[in-house]
Rosetta silent file (secondary structure, phi, psi, omega in degrees, C-alpha in Angstrom):
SEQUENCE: XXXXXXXXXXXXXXXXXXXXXXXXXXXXXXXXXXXXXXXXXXXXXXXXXXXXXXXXXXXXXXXXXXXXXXXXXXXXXXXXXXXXXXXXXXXXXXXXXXXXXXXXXXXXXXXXXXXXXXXXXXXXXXXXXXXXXXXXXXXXXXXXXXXXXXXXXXXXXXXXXXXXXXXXXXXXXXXXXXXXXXXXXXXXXXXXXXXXXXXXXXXXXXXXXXXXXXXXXXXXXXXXXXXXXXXXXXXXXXXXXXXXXXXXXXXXXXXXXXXXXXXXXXXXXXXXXXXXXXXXXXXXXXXXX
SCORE:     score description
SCORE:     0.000 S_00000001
   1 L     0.000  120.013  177.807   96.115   32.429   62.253 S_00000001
   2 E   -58.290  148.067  163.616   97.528   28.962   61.417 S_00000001
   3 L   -70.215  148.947 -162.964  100.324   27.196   64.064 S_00000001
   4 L  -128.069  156.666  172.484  103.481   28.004   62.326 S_00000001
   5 L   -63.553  -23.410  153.967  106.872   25.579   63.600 S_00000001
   6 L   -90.514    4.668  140.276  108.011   27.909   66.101 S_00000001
   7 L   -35.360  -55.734 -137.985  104.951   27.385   68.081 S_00000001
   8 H   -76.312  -37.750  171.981  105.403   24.110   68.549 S_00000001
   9 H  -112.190   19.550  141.317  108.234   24.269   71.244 S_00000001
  10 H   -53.505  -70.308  162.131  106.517   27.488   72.405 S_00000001
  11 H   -18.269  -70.780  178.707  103.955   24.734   73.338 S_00000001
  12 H   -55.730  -41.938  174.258  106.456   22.745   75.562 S_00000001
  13 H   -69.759  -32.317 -177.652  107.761   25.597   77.429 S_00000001
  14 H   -63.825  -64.899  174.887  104.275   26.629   78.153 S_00000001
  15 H   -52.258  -28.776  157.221  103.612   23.298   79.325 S_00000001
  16 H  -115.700   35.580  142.596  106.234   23.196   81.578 S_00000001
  17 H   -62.568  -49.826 -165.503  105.792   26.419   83.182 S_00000001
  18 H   -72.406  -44.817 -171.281  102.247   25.739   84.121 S_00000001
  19 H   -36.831  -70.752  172.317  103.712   22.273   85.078 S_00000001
  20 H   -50.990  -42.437 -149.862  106.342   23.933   87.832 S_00000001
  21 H   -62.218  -51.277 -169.186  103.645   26.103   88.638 S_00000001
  22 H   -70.188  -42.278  162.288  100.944   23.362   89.561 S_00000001
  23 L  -151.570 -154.647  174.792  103.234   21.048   91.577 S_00000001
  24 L  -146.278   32.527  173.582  106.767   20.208   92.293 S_00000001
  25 L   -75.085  111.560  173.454  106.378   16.510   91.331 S_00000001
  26 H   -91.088   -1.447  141.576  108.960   16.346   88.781 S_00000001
  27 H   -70.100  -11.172  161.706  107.266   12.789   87.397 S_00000001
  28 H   -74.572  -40.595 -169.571  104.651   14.628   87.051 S_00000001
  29 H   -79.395  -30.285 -176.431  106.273   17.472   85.259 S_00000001
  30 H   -82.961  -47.722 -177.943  108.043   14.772   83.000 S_00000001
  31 H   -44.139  -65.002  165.884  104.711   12.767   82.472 S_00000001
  32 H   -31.757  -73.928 -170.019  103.348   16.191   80.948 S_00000001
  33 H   -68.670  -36.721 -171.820  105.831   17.104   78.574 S_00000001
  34 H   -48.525  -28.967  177.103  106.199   13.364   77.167 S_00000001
  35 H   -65.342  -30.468 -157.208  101.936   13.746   76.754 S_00000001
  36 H  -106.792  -18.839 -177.806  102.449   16.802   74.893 S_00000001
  37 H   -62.123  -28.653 -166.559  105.726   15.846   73.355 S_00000001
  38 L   -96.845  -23.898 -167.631  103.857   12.991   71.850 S_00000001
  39 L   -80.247  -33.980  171.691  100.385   15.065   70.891 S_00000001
  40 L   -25.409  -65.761 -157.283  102.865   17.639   68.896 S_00000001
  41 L   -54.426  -49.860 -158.719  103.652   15.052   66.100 S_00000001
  42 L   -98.106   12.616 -176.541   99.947   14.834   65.282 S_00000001
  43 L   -77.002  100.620  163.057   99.089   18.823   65.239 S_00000001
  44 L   -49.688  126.333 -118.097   97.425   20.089   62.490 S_00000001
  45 L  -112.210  -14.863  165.323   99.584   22.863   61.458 S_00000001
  46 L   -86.171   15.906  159.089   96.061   24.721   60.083 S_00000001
  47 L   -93.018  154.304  167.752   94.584   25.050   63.177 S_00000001
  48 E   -47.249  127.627 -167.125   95.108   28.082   65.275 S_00000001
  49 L   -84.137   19.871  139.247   97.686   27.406   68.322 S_00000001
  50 L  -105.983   25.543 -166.499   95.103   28.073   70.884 S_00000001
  51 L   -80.774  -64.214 -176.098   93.265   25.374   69.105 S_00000001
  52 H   -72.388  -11.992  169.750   96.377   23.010   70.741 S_00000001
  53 H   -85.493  -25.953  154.305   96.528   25.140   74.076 S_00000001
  54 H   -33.002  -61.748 -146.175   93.072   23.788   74.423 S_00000001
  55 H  -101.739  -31.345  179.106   94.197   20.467   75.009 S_00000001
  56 H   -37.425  -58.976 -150.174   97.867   21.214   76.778 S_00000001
  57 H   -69.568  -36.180  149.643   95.820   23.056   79.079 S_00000001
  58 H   -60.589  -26.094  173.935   93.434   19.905   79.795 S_00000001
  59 H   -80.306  -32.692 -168.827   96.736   17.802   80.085 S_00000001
  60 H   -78.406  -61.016 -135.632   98.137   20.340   82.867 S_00000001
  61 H   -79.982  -40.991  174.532   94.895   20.200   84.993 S_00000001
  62 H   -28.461  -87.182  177.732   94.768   15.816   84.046 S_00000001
  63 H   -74.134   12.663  173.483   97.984   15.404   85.171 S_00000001
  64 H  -112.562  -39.462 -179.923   98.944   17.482   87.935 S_00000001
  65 H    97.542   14.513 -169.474   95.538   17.332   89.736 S_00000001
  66 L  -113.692  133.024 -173.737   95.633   21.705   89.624 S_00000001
  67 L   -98.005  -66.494  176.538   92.478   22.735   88.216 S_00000001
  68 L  -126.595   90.909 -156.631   93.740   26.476   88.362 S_00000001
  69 L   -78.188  -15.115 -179.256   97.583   26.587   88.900 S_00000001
  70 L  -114.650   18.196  158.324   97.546   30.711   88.234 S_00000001
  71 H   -20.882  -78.001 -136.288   94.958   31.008   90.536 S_00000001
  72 H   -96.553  -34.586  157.657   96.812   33.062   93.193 S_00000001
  73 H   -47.481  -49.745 -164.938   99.267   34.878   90.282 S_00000001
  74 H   -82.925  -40.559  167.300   95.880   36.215   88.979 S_00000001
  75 H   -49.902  -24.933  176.184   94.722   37.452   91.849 S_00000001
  76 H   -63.975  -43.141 -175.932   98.417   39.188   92.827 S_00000001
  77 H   -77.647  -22.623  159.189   97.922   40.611   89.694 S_00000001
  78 H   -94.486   -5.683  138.996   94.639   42.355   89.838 S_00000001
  79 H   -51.603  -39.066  158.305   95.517   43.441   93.287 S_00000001
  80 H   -45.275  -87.352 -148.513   98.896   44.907   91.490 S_00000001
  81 H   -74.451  -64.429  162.786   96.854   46.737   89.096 S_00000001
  82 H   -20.675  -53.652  156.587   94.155   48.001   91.541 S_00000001
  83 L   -44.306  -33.652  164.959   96.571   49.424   93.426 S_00000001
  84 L   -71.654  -35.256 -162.628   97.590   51.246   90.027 S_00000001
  85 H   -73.463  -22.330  156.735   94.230   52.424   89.673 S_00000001
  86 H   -53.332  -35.339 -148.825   94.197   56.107   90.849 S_00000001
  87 H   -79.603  -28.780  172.087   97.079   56.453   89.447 S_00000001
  88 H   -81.415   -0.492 -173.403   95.569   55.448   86.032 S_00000001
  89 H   -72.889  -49.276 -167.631   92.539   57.776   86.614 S_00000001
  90 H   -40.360  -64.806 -155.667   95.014   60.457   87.088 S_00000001
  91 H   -64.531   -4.627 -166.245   96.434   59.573   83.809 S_00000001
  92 H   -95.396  -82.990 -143.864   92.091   59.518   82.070 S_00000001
  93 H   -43.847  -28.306  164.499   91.852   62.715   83.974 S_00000001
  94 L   -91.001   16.291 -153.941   94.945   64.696   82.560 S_00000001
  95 L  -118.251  155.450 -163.363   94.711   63.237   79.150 S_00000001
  96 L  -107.015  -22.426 -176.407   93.610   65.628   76.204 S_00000001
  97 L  -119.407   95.758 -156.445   92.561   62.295   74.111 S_00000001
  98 H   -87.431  -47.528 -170.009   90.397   60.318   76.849 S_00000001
  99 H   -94.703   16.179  152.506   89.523   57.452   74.335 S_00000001
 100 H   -88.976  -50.136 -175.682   92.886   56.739   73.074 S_00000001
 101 H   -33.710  -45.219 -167.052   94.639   57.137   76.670 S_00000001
 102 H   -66.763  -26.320 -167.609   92.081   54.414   77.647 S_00000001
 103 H   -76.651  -49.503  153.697   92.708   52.565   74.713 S_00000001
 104 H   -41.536  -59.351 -172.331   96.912   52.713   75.262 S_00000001
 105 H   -77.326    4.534  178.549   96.137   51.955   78.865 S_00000001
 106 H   -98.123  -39.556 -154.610   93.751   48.174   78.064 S_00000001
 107 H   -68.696  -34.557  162.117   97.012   47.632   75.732 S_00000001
 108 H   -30.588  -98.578  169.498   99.195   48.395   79.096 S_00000001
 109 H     8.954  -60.101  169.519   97.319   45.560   80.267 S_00000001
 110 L   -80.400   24.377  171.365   98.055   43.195   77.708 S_00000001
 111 L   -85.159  -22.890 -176.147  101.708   42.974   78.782 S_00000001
 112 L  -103.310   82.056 -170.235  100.726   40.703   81.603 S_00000001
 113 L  -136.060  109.381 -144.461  101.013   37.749   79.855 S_00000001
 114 L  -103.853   -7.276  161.678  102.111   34.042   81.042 S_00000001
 115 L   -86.146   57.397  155.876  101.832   32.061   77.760 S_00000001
 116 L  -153.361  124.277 -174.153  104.874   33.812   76.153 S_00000001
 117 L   -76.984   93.294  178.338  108.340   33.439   78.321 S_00000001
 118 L  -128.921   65.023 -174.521  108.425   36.726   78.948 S_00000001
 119 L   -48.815  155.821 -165.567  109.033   39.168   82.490 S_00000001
 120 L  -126.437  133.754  163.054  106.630   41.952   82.949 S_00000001
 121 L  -129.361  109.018  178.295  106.572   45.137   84.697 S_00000001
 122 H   -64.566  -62.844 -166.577  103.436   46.869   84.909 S_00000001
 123 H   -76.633    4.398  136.386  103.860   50.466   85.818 S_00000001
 124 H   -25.645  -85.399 -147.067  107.163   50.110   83.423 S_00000001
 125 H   -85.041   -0.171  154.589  104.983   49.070   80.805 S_00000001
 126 L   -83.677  -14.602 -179.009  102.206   52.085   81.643 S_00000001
 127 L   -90.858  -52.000 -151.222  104.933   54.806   81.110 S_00000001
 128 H   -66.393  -51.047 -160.618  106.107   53.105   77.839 S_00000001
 129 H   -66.438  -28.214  171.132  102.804   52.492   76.358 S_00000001
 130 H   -57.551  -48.252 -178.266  101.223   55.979   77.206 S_00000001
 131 H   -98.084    2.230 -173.632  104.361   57.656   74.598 S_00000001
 132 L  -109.528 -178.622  178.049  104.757   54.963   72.123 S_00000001
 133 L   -81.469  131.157 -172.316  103.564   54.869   68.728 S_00000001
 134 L   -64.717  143.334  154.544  100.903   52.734   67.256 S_00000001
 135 L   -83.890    3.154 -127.059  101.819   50.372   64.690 S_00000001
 136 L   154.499   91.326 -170.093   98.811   50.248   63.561 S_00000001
 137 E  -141.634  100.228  160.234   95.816   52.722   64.757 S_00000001
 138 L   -96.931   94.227  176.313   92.594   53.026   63.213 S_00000001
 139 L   -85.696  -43.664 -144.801   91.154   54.977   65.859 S_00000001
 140 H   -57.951  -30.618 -173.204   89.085   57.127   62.998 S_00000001
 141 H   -98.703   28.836  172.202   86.906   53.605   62.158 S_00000001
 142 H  -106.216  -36.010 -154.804   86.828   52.386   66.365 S_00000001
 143 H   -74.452  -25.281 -142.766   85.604   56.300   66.521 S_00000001
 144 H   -95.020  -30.658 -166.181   83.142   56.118   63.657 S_00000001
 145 H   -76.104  -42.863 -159.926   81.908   52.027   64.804 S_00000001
 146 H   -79.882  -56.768  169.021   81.639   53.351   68.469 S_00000001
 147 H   -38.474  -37.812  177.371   79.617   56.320   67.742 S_00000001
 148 H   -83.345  -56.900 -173.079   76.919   53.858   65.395 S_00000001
 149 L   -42.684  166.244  179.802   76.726   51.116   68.070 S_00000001
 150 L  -113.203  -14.359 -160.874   74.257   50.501   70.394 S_00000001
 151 L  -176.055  144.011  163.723   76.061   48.272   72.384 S_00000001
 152 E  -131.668  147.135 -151.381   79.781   46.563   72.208 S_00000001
 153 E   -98.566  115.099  166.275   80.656   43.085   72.589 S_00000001
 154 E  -102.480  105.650  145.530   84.058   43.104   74.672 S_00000001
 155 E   -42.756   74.186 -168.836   86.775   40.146   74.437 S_00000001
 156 L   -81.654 -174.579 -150.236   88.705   39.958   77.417 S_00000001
 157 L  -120.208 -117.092  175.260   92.233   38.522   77.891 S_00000001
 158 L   -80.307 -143.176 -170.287   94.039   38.116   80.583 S_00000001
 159 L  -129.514  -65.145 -134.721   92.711   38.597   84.584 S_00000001
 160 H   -78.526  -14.994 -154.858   94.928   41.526   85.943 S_00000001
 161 H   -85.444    4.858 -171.318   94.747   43.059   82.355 S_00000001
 162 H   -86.864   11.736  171.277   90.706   43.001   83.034 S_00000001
 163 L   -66.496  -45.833 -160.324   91.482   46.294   85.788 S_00000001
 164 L   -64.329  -45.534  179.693   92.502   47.994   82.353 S_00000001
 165 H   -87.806   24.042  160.471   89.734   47.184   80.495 S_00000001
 166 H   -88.541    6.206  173.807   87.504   48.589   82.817 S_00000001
 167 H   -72.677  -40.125 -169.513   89.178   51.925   82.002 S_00000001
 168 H  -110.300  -10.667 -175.031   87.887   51.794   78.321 S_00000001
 169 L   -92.568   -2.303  157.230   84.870   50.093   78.664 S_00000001
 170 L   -59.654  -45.674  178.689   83.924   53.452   80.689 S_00000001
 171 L   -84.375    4.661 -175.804   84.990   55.510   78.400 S_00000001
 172 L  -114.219   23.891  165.882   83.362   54.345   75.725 S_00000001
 173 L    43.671   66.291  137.104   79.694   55.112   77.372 S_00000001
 174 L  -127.310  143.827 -140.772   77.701   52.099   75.712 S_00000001
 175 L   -84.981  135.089 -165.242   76.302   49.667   77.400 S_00000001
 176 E  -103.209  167.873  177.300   79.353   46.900   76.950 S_00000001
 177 E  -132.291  107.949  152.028   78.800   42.623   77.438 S_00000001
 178 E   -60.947  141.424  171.336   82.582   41.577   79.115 S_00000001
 179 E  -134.722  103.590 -132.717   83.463   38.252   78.181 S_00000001
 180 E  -138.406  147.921  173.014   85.670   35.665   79.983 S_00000001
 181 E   -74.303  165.421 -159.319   86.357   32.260   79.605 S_00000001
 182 L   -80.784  -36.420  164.836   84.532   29.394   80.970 S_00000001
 183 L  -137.072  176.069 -178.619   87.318   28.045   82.842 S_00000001
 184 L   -78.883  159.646 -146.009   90.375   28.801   84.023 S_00000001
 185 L  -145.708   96.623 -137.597   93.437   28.819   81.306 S_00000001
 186 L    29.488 -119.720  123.711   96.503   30.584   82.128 S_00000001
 187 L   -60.178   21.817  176.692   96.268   33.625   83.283 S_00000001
 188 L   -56.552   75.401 -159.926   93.244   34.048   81.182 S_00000001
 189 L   -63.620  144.410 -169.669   89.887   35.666   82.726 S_00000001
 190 E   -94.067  164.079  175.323   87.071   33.982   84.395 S_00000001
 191 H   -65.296  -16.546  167.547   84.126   35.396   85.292 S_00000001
 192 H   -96.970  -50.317 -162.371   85.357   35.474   89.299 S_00000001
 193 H   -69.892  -21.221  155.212   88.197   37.293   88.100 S_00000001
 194 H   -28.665  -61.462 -168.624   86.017   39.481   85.913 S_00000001
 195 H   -64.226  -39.255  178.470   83.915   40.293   89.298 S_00000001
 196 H   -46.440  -41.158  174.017   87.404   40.856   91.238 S_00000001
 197 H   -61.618  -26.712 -164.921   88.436   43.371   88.559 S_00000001
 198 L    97.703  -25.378 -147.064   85.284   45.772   89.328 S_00000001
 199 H   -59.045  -51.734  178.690   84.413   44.452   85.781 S_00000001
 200 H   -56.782    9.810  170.462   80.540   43.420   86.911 S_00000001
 201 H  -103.482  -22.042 -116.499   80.019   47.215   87.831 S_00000001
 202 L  -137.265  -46.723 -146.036   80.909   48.654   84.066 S_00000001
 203 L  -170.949  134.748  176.252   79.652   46.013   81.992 S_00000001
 204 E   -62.687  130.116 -166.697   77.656   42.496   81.900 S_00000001
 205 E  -117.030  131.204 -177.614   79.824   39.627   82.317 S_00000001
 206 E  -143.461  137.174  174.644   79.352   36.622   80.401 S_00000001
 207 E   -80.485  157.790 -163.146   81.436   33.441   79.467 S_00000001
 208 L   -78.313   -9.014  172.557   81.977   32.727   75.934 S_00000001
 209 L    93.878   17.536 -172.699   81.582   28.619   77.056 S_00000001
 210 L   -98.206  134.938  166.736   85.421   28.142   75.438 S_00000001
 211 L  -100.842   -8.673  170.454   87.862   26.516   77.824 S_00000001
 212 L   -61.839  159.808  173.466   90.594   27.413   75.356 S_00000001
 213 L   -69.841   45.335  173.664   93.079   30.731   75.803 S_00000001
 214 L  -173.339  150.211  169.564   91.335   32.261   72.885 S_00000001
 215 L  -111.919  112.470  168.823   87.910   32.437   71.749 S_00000001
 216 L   -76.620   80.380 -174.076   87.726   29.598   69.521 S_00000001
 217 H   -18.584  -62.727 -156.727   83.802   30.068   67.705 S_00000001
 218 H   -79.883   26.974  168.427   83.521   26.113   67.519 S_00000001
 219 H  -104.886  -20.365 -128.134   84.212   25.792   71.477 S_00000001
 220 L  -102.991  158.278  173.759   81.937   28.521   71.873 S_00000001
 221 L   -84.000  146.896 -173.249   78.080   28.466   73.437 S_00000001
 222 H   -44.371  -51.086  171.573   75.065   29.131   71.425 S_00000001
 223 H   -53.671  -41.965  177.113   74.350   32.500   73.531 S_00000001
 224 H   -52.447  -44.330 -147.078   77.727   33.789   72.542 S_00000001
 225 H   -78.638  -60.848 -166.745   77.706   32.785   69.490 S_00000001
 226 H   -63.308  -29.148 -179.590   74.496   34.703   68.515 S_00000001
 227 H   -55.902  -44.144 -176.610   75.643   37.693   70.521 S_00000001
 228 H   -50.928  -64.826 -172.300   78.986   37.456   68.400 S_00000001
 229 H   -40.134  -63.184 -145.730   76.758   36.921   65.058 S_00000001
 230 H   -99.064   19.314 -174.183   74.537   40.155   66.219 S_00000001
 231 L   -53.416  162.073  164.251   77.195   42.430   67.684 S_00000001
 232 L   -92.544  -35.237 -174.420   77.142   46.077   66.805 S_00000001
 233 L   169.860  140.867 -108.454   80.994   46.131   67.131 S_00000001
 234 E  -179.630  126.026 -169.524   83.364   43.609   69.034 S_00000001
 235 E  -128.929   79.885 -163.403   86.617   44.973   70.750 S_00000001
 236 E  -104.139  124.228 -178.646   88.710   41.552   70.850 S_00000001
 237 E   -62.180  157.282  138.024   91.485   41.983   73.776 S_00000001
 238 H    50.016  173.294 -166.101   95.402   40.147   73.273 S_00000001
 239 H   -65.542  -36.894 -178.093   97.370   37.815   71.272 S_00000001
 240 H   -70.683   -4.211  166.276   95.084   34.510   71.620 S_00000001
 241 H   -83.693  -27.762  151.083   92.058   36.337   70.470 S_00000001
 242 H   -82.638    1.738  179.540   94.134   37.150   66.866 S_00000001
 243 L   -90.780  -29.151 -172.089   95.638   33.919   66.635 S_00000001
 244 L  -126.306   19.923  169.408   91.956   32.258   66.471 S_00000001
 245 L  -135.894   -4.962 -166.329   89.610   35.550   64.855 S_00000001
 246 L   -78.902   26.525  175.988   92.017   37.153   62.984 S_00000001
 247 L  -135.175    6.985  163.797   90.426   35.056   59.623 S_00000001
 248 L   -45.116  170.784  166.367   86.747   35.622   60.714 S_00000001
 249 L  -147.533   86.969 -169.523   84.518   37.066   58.651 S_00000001
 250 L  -163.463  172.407 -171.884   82.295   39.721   60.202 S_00000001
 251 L  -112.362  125.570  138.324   84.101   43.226   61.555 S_00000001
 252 L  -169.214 -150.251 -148.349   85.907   43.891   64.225 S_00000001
 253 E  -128.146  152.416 -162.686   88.522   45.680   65.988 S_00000001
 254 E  -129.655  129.813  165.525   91.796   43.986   67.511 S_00000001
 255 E  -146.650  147.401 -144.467   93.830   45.292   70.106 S_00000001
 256 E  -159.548  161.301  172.558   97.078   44.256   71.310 S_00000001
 257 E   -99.836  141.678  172.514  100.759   44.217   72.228 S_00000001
 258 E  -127.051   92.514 -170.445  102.496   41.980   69.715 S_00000001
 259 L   -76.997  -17.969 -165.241  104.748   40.199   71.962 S_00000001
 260 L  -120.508  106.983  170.342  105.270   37.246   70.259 S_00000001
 261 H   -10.920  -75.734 -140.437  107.569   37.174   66.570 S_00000001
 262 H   -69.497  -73.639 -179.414  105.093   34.919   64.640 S_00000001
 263 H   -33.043  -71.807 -167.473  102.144   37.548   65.636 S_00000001
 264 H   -41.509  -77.146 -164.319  104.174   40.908   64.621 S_00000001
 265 H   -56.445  -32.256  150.378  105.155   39.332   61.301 S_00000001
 266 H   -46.374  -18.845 -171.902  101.550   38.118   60.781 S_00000001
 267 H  -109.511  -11.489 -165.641  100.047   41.653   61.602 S_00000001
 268 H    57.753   61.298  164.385  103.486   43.057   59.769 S_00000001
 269 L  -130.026 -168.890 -166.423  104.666   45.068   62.448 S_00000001
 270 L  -110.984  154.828 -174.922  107.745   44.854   64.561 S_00000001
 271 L   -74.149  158.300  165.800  108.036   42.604   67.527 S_00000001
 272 E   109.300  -41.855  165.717  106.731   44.642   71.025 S_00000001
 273 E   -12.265  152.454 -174.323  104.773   46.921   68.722 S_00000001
 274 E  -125.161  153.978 -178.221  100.899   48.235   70.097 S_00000001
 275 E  -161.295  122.323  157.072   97.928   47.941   67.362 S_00000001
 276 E  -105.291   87.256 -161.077   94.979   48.810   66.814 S_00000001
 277 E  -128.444  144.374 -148.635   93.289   47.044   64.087 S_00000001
 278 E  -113.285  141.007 -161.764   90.294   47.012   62.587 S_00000001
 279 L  -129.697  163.183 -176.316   89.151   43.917   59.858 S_00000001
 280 L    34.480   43.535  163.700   85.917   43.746   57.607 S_00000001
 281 L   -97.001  163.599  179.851   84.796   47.266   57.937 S_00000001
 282 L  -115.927 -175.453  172.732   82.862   49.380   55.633 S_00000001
 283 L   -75.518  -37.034 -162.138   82.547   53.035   55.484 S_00000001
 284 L  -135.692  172.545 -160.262   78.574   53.095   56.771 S_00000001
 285 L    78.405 -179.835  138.354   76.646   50.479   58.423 S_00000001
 286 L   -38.558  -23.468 -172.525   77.638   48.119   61.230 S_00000001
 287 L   105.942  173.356 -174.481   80.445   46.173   59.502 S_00000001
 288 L   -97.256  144.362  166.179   79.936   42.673   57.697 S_00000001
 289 L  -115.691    0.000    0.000   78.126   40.382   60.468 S_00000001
């Protein structure tokens, strides 16, 4: 997905969120947006906008001296959602459709999201998401991909939302590879929040070598990459994973909240909409690799 012009002061507010977050210098906080105010001008408007959250995100940790300013937010937040977690078994355990509840409940998940100026509620946004309607659902090709695999290549998102997807990568009894970024990047997950989440009992956790909020292929490490190449089927979490795969060309399946205008009208849904969508599938086989 290309940056489109209302990114672009999407960008600033992101930068100074993280900004407040990281200190309470406000020359500092001013130094930041003038670097990014100035770095704007020069964005190529075909790259993908976590292509440019790459480098904000390198500007925040430069200038502020905060390596990981949502440190202590991610942990509140998978401590939130832990806390949640009987409650979501309950919700497995009464459910008549076990892999879509799980699937509605990683999308839960993706509501806990600090690059879009947005408030959050989790267990809010577990009653809503449990009744509403997909905008988008190919469960019949996730059922028919999941059933052929041998193994699935998991994308994860955000850190509290990686409680959720340890909901679905249960249910979907194949041996799964979790995937996190190499460092931290908003509320994005790392491989210690990965471990915090329970995630290393479910599934092998590995970083994709991208310091961007998205996994960006040409950031990415050679092991990833060939895992990516040789996946059986690839479950890519949240919005910054369609903003920089949704023009790949190998199959997989995208799932998401679409919180952000630009997104919705890109997937052609409405904004707030849930999706499950699936790109370069066939009827038989694996998918296009």
């Amino acid at each position: 997905m290309k940056t489109y012009l209302d990114c672009l002061p999407c960008m600033l507010q992101q930068a100074l969120r993280a900004g407040r977050i990281a200190t309470t210098d406000e020359k500092k906080i001013k130094t930041l947006l003038n670097t990014i105010g100035m770095m704007i001008q020069d964005i190529p408007m075909d790259n993908s906008p976590p292509e440019m959250g790459n480098i904000i995100y390198r500007k925040i940790r430069e200038i502020t001296g905060v390596y990981d300013p949502y440190k202590k937010i991610k942990a509140d937040n998978i401590n939130e959602v832990l806390a949640l977690y009987p409650e979501l078994i309950h919700i497995m355990n009464k459910s008549k459709n076990r892999l879509l509840t799980a699937i509605r409940l990683a999308i839960a998940g993706n509501v806990i999201d600090f690059g879009v100026n947005k408030e959050f509620n989790i267990p809010q946004s577990v009653q809503q998401i449990i009744t509403q309607d997909f905008a988008i659902l190919d469960l019949e090709l996730f059922h028919d991909q999941l059933e052929k695999a041998r193994s699935v290549l998991y994308l994860g998102d955000n850190a509290g939302e990686s409680v959720f997807d340890k909901i679905l990568i249960t249910e979907l009894g194949k041996p799964v590879t979790y995937v996190v970024r190499a460092i931290p990047v908003i509320n994005d997950v790392t491989k210690e929040d990965a471990i915090n989440s329970g995630l290393d009992e479910v599934a092998e956790v590995i970083s994709s070598g991208t310091t961007a909020p998205a996994t960006i292929l040409s950031l990415c490490n050679d092991d990833f990459l060939k895992r990516f190449n040789d996946a059986d089927m690839i479950i890519s979490k949240g919005q910054g994973n369609y903003e920089s795969l949704s023009g790949v060309e190998r199959s997989l399946f995208f799932l998401l909240k679409a919180k952000c205008p630009l997104i919705a009208r890109d997937l052609n849904v409405a904004e707030n909409d849930i999706v499950l969508k699936a790109i370069n599938l066939h009827e038989t086989g694996f998918g296009t690799h």
